[in-house]
N, C-alpha and C positions, 0 to 999 in steps of 0.2 A: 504494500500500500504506500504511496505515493502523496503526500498530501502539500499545499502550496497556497499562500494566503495573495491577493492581487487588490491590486488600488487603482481606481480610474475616478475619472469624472462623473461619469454615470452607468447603470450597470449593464448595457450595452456595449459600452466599451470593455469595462470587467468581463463580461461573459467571451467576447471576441478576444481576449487573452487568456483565458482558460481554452477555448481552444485553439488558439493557434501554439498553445504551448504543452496541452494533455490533449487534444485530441476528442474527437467529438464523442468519447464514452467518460469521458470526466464524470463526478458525479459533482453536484454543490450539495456542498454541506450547511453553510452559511450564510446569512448576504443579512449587510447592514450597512448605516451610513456612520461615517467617521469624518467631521469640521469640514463639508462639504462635499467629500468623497464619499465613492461606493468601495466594501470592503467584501470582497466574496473571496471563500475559504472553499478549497474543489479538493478532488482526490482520485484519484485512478489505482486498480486495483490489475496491473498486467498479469498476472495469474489469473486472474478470473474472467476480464478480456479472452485470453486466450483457449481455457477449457469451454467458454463461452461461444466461438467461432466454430468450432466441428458439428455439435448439436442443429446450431441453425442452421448451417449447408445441408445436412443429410434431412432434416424437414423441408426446406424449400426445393434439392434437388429431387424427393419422394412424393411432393404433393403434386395433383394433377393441376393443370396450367388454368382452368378454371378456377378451381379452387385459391391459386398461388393469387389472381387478377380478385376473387374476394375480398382475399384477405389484405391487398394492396389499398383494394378501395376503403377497406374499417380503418387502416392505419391512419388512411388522412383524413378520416371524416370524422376518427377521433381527434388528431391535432387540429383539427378543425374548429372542434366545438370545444376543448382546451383555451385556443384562444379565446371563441366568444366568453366563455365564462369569466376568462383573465378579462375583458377589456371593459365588462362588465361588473364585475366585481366593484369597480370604485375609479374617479378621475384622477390627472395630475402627471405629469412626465414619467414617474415610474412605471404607470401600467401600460403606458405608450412603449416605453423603451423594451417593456414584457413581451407585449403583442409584436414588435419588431424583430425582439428576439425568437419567436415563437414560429412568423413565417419563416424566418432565416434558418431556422432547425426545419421547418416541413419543406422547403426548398432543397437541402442537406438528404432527407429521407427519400425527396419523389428520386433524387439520381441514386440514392443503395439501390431502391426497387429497381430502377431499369437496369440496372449494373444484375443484379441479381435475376430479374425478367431474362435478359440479354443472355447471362451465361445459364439457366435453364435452357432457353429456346437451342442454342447451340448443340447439351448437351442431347435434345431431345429431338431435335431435327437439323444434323449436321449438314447436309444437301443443301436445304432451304439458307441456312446462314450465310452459306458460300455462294450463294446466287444473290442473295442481299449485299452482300460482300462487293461483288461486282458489278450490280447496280448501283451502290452507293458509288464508286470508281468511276462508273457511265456520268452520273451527275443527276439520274433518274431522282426524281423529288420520293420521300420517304413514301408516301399513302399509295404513290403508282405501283411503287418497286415493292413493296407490301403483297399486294393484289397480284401481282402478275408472279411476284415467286408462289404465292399460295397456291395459285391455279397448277403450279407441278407439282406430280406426285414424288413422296421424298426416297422410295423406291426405286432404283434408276442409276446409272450411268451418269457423269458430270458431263459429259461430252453433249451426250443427250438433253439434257434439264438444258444447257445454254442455248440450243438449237428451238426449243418447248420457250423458252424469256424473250430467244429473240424474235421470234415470229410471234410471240404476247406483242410486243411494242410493235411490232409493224401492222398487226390489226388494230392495232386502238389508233393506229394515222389514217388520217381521213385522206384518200388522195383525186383529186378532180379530174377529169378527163380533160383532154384539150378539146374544147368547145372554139377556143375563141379565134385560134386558125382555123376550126374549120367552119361554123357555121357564122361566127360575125357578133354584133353587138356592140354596148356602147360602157367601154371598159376603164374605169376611174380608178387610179392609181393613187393610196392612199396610205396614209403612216408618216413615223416620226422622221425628225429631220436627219438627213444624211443615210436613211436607209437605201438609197439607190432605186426610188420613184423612176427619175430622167431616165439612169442606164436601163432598166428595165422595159419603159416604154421604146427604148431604141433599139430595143432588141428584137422585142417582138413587132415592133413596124419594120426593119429589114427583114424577120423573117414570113410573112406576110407580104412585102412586094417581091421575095426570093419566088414565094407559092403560087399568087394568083394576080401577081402585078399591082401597079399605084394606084388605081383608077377609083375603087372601092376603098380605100382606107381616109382617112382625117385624122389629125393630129391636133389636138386645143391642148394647150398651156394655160395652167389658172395663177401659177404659182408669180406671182405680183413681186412677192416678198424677197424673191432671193435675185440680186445681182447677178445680168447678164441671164435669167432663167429666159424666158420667150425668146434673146438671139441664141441660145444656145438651140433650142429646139426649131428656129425658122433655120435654120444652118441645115440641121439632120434633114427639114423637109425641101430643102435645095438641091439635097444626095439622094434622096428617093421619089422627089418629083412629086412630092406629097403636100396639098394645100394645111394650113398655120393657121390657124385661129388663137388670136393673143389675149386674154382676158384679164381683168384687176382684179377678181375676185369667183369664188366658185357658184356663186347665188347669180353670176352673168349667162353659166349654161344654160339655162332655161329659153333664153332667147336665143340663144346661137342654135342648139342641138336638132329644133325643126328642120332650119336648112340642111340640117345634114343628113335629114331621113334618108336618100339616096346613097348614103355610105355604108356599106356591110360592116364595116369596122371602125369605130371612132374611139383612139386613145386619147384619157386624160390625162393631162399633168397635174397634180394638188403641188400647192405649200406644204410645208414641213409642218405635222402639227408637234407643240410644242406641246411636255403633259401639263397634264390640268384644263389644256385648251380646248373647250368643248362646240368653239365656233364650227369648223368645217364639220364635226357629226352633226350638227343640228343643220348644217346646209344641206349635207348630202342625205340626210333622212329625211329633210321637207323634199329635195329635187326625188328621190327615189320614187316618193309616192307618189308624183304627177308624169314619173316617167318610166311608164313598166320595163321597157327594153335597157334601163341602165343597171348597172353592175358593179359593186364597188369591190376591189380588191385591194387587200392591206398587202404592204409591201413588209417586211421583217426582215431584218439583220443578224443572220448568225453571231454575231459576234458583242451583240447585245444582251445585258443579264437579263435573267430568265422574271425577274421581278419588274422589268423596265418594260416588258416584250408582255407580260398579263396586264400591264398598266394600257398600255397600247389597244388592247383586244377587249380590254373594260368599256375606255375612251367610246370607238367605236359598235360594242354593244349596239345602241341604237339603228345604225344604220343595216346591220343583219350582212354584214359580205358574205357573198359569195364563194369567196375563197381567199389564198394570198399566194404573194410569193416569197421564197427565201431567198435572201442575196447574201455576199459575203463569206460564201461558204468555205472559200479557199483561205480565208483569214481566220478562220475560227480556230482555238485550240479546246473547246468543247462541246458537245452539240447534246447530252444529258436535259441538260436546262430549257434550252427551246423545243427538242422533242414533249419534255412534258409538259410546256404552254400547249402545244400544239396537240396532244394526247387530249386534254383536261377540255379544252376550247370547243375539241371536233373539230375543228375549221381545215375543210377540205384543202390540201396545199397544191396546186397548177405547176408551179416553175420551181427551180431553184439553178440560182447564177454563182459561178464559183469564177468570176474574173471578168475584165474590163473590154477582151474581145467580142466585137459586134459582128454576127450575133452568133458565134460559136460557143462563147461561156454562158449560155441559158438553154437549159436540156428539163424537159417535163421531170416531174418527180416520180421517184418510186421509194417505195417505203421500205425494203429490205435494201435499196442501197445507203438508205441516210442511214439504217443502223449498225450497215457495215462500215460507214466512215466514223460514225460514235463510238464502236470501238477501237478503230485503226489509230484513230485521235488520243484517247484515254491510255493506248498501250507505246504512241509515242510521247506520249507527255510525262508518261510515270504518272498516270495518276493513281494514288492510295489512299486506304480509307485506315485509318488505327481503328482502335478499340473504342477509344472513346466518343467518337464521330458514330464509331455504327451503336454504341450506346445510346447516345441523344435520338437518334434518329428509330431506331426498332426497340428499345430496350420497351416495352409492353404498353408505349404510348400512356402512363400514368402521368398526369399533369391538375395542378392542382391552380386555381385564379390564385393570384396575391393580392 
């Protein structure tokens, strides 16, 4: 037994020196106030700590996984109502600095549990964790790589289960036909700034007067905002002999788009929407509904975090696209993250452009090859997952509000 008397300001601070110095099985023996100070007397007992660690493993490694996810849930729903009673009990900084204390110990217990969750799961379905393992690697968001390891049986060949994960992820992609070389339409290019709107439209209008000549297609430019945007695109329509419609704003199609009924194919150029910016989806969800034949497709950047890229596909929500395309694919060193925007979204994907040649670097999508570059990427990048990453992320999803 191990005993040690501590002096702080308040016993928040006392407590956070008891354990950063005995270790979160300390026990308090004591606690009072001394001419301003908090004086708390702790003691650890490393004998008992330790006869104490065998017992618990051999109950949590024997209980059923059911049972263990119970018994997770009384543990916090007792520290739980521990706290209400402390914060209850009576006013004043002390019971505050309790109730602090008290989430900072249930915060402390939900990571044993997953720690404890996490090496259960392993010991009880080694297959499955090695499949998590590599999906946490891929960049797969936890709830997708969850799901789609579950759906293998843990019976099995590892060879096999990755062959059963990766055709998981390529049916949850939605992938669109190419509609728009063949039968036409009036296709609005759409998303945040610098996703590659312009190169993308330039791609597919050369590949279009390659298929069926100039005569059918139109090119409008909305994008007002960006320096040099409209000479950049009456340039491309001087190399494919394609009429330029110049606009200051995207609420101006409405009046141009009639003249252009006689075009089988009209691309648009958008502005870069910036987030937060909710003007062009409210333009293009008012133009949508007065104009059946238009089309809005979000443009997306590989190379964009995966939280920037659901912010993007929020944004637009209202307007309902059609589809999108991926660009940047050649610059990406992960593609985990936007697969599972694009998994969670549904949103059927048309193109993806991996470079700056017109129009040779935009090739239709297929869904077994972006997961064979998810991997190719993840195994040249060295990407790893430790222990404690795939803790956070599978340890039995225990999580308590603070």
């Amino acid at each position: 037994m191990k005993i040690r008397r501590y002096l702080a300001p308040d016993l928040r601070q006392a407590l956070r020196q008891v354990r950063e110095a005995q270790g979160p099985d300390a026990v308090i023996l004591s606690t009072r106030r001394l001419d301003g100070e908090v004086e708390v007397v702790a003691a650890i007992d490393y004998e008992a700590v330790a006869d104490a660690e065998a017992p618990v493993a051999e109950m949590v490694a024997s209980a059923p996984q059911d049972d263990f996810a119970t018994i997770a849930r009384r543990t916090l729903a007792e520290a739980r109502s521990g706290e209400v009673v402390s914060e209850a009990s009576g006013g004043g900084a002390s019971n505050a600095d309790m109730g602090e204390e008290l989430r900072t110990m249930r915060r402390l217990l939900e990571t044993q549990l997953a720690a404890l969750a996490w090496s259960d799961l392993t010991r009880r379905a080694p297959l499955r964790t090695t499949l998590l393992k590599e999906l946490a690697e891929l960049g797969i968001a936890a709830d997708l790589a969850t799901t789609i390891a579950a759906a293998v049986p843990e019976t099995g060949e590892l060879a096999a289960a990755r062959r059963q994960v990766f055709a998981g992820i390529a049916g949850r992609l939605a992938i669109a036909e190419d509609r728009w070389l063949t039968q036409g339409g009036v296709v609005v290019l759409a998303g945040s700034s610098g996703a590659g709107k312009t190169s993308t439209l330039a791609k597919l209008a050369a590949r279009w007067v390659m298929r069926h000549g100039s005569r059918e297609l139109a090119l409008v430019s909305c994008d007002g905002a960006r320096f040099g945007a409209h000479e950049q695109l009456r340039t491309l329509g001087q190399l494919l002999d394609v009429p330029v419609h110049a606009l200051t704003s995207t609420a101006e199609l409405e009046n141009v788009l009639p003249a252009l009924v006689s075009r089988r194919l009209v691309l648009v150029d958008t502005a870069g929407s910036a987030p937060r910016d909710m003007q062009l989806p409210r333009e293009l969800a008012t133009l949508a509904a007065k104009t059946p034949r238009l089309e809005t497709a979000l443009v997306l950047a590989a190379t964009t975090q995966a939280a920037a890229l659901e912010d993007t596909v929020r944004r637009f929500a209202p307007v309902t696209p059609q589809s999108c395309v991926l660009t940047r694919l050649d610059e990406a060193t992960s593609l985990g993250g936007t697969l599972s925007v694009l998994m969670r979204a549904r949103l059927p994907l048309a193109w993806v452009s991996e470079g700056q040649r017109v129009p040779e670097d935009l090739r239709p999508a297929r869904a077994l090859e972006l997961v064979a570059r998810a991997v190719q990427l993840a195994r040249e990048c060295g990407a790893a997952a430790d222990e404690d990453l795939l803790v956070r992320r599978f340890g039995g999803g225990v999580r308590a509000s603070v």
